[in-house]
VOGU-3710 file (C-alpha; in Angstrom, 3 decimals, decimal comma):
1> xxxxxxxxxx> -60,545/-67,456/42,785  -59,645/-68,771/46,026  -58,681/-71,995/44,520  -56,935/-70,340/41,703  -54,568/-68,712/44,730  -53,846/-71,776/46,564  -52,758/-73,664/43,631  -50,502/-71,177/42,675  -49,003/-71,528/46,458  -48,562/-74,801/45,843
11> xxxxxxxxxx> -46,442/-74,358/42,925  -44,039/-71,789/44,282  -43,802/-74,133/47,189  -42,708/-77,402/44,602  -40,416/-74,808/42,713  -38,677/-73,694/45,610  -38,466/-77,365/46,825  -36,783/-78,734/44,003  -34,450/-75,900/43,272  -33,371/-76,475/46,679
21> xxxxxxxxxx> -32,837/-80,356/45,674  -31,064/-79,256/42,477  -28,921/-76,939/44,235  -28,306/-79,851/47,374  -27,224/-82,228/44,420  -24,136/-79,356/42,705  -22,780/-79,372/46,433  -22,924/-83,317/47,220  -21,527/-83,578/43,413  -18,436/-81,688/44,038
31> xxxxxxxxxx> -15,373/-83,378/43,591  -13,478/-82,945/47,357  -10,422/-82,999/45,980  -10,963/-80,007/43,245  -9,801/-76,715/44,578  -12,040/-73,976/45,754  -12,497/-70,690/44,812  -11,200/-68,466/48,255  -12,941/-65,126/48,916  -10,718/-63,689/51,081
41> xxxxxxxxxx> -7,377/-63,646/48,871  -4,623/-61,264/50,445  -5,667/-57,772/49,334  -3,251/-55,639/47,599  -1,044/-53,809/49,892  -1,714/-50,184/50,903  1,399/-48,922/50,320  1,352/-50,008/46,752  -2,009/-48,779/46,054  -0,977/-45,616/46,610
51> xxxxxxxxxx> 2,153/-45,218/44,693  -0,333/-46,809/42,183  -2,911/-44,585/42,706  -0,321/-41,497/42,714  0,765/-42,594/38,807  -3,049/-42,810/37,978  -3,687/-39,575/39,099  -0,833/-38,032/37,718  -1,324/-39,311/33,901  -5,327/-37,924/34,225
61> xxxxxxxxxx> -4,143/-34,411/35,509  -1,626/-34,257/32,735  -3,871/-36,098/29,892  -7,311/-34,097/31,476  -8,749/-37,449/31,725  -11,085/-37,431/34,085  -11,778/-41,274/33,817  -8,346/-41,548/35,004  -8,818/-39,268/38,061  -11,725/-41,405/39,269
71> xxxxxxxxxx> -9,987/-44,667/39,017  -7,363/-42,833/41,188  -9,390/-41,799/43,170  -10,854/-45,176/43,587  -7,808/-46,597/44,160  -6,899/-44,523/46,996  -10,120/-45,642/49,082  -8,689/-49,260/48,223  -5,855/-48,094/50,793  -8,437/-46,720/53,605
81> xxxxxxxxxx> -8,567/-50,420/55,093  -4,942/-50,158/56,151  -5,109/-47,581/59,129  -1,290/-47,150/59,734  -1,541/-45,563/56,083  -5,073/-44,061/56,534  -4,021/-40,475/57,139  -2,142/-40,598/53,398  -5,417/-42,256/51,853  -7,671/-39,238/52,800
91> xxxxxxxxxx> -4,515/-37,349/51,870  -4,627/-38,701/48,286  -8,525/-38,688/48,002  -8,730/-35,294/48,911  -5,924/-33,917/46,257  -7,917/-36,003/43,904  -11,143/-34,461/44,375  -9,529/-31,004/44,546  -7,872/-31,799/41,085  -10,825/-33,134/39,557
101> xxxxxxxxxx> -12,897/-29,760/40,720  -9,976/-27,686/39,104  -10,672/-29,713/35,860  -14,830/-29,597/36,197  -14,524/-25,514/36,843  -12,082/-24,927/34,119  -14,540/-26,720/31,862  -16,760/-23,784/32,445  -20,059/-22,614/34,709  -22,325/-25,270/34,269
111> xxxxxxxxxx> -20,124/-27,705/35,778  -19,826/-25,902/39,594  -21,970/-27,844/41,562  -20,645/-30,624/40,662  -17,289/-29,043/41,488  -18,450/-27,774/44,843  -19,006/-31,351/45,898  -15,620/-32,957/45,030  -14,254/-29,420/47,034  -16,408/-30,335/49,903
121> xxxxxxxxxx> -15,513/-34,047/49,669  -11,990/-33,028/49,456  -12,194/-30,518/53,005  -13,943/-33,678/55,041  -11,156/-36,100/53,480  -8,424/-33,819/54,680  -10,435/-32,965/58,371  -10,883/-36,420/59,011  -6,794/-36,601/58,243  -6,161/-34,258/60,682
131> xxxxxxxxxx> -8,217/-36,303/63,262  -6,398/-39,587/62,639  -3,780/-40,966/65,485  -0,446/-41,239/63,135  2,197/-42,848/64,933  4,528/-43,003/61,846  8,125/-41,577/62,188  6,443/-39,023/59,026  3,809/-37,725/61,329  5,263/-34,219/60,795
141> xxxxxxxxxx> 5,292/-34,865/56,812  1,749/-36,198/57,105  0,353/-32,874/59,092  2,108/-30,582/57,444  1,411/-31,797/53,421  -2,650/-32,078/54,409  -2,641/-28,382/56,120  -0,849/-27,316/52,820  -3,654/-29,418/50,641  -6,920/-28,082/52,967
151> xxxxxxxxxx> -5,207/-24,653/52,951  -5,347/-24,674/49,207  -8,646/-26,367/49,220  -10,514/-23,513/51,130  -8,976/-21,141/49,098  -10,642/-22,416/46,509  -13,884/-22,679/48,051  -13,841/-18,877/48,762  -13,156/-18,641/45,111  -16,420/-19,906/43,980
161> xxxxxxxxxx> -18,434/-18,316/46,682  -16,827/-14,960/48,357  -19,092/-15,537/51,496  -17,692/-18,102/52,449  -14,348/-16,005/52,889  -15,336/-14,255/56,546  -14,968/-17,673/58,131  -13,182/-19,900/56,110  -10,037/-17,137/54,831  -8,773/-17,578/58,427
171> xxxxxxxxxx> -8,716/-21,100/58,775  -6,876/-21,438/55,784  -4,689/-18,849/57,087  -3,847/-20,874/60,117  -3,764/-23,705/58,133  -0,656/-22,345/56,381  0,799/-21,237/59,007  0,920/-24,297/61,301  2,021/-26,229/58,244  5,174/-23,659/57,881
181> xxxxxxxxxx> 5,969/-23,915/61,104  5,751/-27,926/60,881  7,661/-27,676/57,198  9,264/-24,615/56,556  10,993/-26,302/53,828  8,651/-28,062/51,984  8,009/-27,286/48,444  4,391/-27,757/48,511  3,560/-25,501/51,478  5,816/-23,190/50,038
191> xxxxxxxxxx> 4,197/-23,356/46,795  0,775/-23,139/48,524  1,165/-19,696/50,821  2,683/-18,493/46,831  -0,169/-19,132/45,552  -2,309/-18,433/48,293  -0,665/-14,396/48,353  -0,789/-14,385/44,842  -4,803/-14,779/44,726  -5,601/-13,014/48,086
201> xxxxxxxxxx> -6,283/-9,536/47,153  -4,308/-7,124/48,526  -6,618/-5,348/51,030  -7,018/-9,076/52,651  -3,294/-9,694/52,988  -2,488/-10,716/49,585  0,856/-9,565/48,370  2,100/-10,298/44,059  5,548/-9,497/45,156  5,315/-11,794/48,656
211> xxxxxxxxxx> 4,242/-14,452/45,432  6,918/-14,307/43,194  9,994/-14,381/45,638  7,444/-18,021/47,220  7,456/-19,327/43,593  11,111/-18,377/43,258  12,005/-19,925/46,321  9,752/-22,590/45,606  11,414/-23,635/42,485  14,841/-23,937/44,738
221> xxxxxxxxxx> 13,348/-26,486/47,371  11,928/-28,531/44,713  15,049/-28,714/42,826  16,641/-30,033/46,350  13,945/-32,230/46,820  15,141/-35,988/47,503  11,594/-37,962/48,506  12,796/-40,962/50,565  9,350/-42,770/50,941  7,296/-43,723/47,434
231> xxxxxxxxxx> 4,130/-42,610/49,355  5,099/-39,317/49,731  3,853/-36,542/47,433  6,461/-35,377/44,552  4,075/-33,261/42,624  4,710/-29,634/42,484  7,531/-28,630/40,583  6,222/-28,426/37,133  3,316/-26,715/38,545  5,588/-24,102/40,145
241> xxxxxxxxxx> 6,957/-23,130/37,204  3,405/-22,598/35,773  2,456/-20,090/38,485  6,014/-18,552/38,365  5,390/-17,953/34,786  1,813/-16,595/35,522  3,303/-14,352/38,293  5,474/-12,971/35,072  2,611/-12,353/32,744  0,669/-10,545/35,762
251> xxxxxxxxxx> 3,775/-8,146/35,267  3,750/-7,884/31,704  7,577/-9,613/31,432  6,358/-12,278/28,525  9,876/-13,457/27,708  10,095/-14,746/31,331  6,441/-16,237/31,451  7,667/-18,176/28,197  11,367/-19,126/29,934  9,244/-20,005/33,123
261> xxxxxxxxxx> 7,278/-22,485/30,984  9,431/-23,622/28,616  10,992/-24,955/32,034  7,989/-26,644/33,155  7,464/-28,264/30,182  11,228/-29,817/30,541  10,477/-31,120/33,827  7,207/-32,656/32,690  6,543/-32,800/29,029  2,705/-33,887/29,614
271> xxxxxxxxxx> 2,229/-30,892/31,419  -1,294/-30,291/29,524  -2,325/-26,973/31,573  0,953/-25,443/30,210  1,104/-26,697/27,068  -2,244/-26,144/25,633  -3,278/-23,082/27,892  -0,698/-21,045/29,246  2,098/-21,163/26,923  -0,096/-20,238/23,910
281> xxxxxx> -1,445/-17,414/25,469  2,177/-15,863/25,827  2,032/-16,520/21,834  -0,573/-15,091/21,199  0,420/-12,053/22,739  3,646/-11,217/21,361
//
């Protein structure tokens, strides 16, 4: 047995030897003059992974491709090695991961775990956002659009477990207000506290009529909207019109739900959630 063993060691040792002499020979062999592969080729810009990454996301949101999210999602952490642009890579991550937990929970119970972790991927994304040193001349942009996003994010966390409402509801209340005070004007955080009084019940602060004149004043700002950097979020105004048109079903007005997404549809023809969900359902109805 013992001699069995040794010769065996004394194989793997001659293998090793002459792969190592093979291997010796390809490198000596190599013509000097042919060009190398390089490893460290310039990687792709930040800022154009993100405007990327933005398109990438969009077509999966409107398509409900959720192959699509993912690659935008992983094209967004691409951009996390650029730390001037950090702060709008968590940024984008984090709407990602809220969008694809919208998707997984409208696909029905079985998929809210799975859910819950994109939510809670998308809440450290954002907090780690709000902990970056931004020296940008759109710091203000920057803060205010991720207080917005984790606002909404919460929100939706309280959603799928009311528990979790006695201590996150007033950080996402103080979320939305610093980012009003930062943006007053900004679509998104006005779309956000919308939807935010729209879903809050009542006895909480909530407030359907404080949620209809938001939408309504959302749909203005977004119409004025002019975004003067390609990284900066421009989603929003189809969505508006969605909840505006929601906000008129909750009232029984159907002809303005349908007007309110007829109009979404015009801004954004892909719009899937309006087109196959909520403008059938007005339909259907009448």
């Amino acid at each position: 047995m013992q001699y069995i063993l040794l010769a065996l060691i004394v194989s793997l040792i001659i293998l090793t030897q002459k792969g190592y002499a093979v291997a010796q020979q390809s490198t000596d062999g190599q013509n000097p003059d042919q060009p190398t592969v390089k490893s460290d080729e310039p990687a792709q810009p930040a800022a154009d992974l993100l405007t990327s990454g933005k398109k990438i996301l969009q077509q999966g949101i409107n398509e409900n491709n959720l192959d699509a999210m993912y690659a935008a999602r992983a094209t967004f952490e691409r951009a996390l090695a650029d730390k001037s642009l950090s702060a709008w890579s968590h940024y984008y991550i984090a709407l990602t991961d809220y969008r694809i937990a919208n998707y997984l929970l409208a696909q029905g119970k079985k998929n809210k775990d799975r859910a819950s972790k994109h939510l809670k991927e998308a809440a450290e994304h954002l907090e780690e956002a709000t902990r970056e040193d931004i020296t940008r001349e759109d710091a203000k942009t920057v803060a205010a659009e991720v207080c917005a996003l984790l606002s909404s994010v919460y929100g939706r966390q309280i959603s799928q477990s009311g528990i979790k409402g006695i201590f996150l509801g007033p950080k996402s209340g103080n979320l939305l207000k610093k980012a009003e005070q930062l943006a007053p004007d900004n679509p998104r955080v006005v779309l956000s506290a919308a939807i935010s009084a729209f879903n809050t019940p009542k006895m909480w602060g909530g407030s359907k009529e404080r949620a209809m004149e938001g939408f309504q004043r959302a749909v203005y700002l977004f119409s004025q909207e002019k975004p003067t950097d390609p990284i900066h979020p421009v989603w929003g105004h189809s969505e508006t019109y969605a909840w505006l048109g929601i906000a008129y079903m909750d009232r029984d007005e159907e002809d303005s739900a349908r007007t309110a997404f007829e109009k979404a549809l015009e801004i954004d023809p892909d719009n899937g959630w309006v087109k196959y969900d909520l403008l059938p359902k007005v339909k259907k109805e009448n």
